[in-house]
C-alpha positions in Angstrom: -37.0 76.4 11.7 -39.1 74.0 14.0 -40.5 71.0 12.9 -44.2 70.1 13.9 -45.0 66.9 15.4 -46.7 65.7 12.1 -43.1 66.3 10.4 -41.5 64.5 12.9 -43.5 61.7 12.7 -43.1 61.5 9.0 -39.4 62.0 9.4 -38.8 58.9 12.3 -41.0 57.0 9.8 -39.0 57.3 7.0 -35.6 56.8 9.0 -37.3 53.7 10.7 -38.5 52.3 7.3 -34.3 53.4 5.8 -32.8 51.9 8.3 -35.4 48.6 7.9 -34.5 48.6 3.9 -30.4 48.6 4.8 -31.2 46.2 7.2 -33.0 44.3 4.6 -30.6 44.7 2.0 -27.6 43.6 4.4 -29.6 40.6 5.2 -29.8 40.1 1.5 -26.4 40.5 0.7 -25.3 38.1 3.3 -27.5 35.3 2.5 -26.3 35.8 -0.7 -22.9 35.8 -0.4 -23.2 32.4 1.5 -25.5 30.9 -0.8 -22.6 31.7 -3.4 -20.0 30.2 -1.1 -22.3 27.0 -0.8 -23.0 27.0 -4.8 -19.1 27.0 -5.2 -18.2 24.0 -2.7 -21.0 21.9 -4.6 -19.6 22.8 -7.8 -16.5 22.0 -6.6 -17.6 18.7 -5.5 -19.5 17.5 -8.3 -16.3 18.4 -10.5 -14.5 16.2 -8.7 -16.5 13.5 -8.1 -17.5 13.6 -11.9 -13.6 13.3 -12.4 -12.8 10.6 -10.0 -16.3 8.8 -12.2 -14.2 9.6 -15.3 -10.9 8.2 -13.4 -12.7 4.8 -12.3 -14.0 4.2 -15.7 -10.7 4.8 -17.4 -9.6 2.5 -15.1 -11.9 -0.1 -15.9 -11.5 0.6 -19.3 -7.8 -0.2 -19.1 -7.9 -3.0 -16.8 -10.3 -5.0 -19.7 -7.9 -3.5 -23.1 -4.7 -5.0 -21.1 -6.3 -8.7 -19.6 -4.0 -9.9 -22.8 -0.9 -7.8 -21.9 -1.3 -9.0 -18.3 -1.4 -12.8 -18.8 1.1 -12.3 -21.5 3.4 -10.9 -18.4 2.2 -13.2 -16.1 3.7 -15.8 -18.3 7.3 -14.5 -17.4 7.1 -15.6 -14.3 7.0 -18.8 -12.6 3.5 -19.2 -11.3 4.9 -21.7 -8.4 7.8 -23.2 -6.9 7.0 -26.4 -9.2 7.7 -24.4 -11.9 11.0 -24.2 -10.8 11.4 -28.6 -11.2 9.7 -28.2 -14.3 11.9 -25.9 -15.6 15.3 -27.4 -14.4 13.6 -30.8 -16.1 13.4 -28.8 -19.1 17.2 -27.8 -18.7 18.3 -31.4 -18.1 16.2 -32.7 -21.6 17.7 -29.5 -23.7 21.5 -29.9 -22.3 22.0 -33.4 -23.9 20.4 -32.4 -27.1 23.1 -30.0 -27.5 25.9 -32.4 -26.8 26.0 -31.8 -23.0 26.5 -33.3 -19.9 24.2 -32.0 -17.2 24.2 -32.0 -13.9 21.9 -30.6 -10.9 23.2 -29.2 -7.7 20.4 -27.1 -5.9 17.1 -26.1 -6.4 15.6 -23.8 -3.5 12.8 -21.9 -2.5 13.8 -18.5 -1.0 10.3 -17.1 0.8 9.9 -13.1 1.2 8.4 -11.5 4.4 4.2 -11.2 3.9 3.9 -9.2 0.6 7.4 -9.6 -0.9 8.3 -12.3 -3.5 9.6 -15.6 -4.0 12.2 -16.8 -5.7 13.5 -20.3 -7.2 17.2 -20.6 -6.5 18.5 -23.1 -8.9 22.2 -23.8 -8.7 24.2 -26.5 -11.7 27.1 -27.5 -13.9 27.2 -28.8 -17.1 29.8 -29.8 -19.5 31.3 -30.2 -23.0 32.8 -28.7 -26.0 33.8 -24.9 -25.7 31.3 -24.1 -28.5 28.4 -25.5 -26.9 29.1 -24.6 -23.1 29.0 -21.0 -24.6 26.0 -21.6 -27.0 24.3 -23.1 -23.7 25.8 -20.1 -21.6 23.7 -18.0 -24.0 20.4 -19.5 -23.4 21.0 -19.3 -19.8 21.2 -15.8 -19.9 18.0 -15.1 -22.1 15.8 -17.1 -20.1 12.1 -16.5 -20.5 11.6 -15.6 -17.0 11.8 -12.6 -14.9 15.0 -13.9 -13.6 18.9 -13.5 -13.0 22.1 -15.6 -13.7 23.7 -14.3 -10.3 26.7 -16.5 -11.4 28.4 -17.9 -14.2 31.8 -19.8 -14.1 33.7 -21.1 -16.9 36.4 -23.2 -17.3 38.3 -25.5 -19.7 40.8 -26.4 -21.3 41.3 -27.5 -24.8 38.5 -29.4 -26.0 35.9 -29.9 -22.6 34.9 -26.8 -20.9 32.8 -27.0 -18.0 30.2 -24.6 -16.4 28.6 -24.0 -13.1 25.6 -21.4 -12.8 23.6 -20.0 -10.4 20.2 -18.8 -11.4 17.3 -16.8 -9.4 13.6 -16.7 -10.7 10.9 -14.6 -9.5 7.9 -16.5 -8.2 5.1 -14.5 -9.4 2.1 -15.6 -7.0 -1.3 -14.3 -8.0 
């Protein structure tokens, strides 16, 4: 069977306009396939900035309920090294109240590298009945401060005891 030329025009025409249509529909298929991709990374992206929104306001959120926690915290530490001869002040005024004698030995500064913290060294002795040297003991080691009694040394005997502490207090600088 031979084809006539008319045929075979008709023929090449339609396998031009087939091959044109896959070519077509490839085309299609591609551009849609990265359209798709693209849809997905903007998705993607406005999920997370819409979470890191959500994050920033929660965030603000907090930081205005806890203002009160925060300056009730900030209240534990010493604010200064003054605080520090305040507080020893304090000490000196409470000890004879309680029947004690009272007496100072050091108060330091100890500085921390750039971002670290301070502390007040304070270093003293008191004296008295046993009752009262542990009574003030006591206090000493329930002190309203982000602090610690690094040492504590009693001795006595009979009816006057004496006491020398050492105490370190964080410097909270804001």
């Amino acid at each position: 069977m031979t084809l006539t030329a008319r045929t075979k025009q008709y023929f090449i025409l339609a396998l031009l306009s087939a091959l044109t249509a896959c070519a077509a529909t490839g085309y299609v298929l591609v551009q849609l396939y990265e359209q798709g991709a693209a849809l997905e990374a903007s998705l993607t992206t406005v999920v997370e900035s819409t979470a890191k929104a959500n994050a920033i306001t929660r965030i603000e959120n907090l930081t205005e309920e806890t203002v009160d926690d925060r300056a009730a915290l900030a209240q534990a530490f010493f604010s200064s090294s003054l605080d520090g001869t305040l507080y020893i002040t304090e000490l000196e005024a409470l000890a004879p109240t309680l029947g004690l004698s009272f007496e100072n030995d050091l108060i330091d500064v100890v500085s921390a590298a750039a971002g670290g913290k301070s502390e007040v060294v304070m270093r003293f002795s008191f004296s008295g009945s046993k009752e009262r040297v542990l009574e003030f003991s006591r206090l000493l080691e329930n002190l309203p401060y982000h602090s610690r009694l690094e040492s504590l040394q009693l001795s006595g005997d009979g009816a006057l005891w004496k006491a020398e502490a050492a105490v370190k207090i964080t410097v909270f600088s804001s």
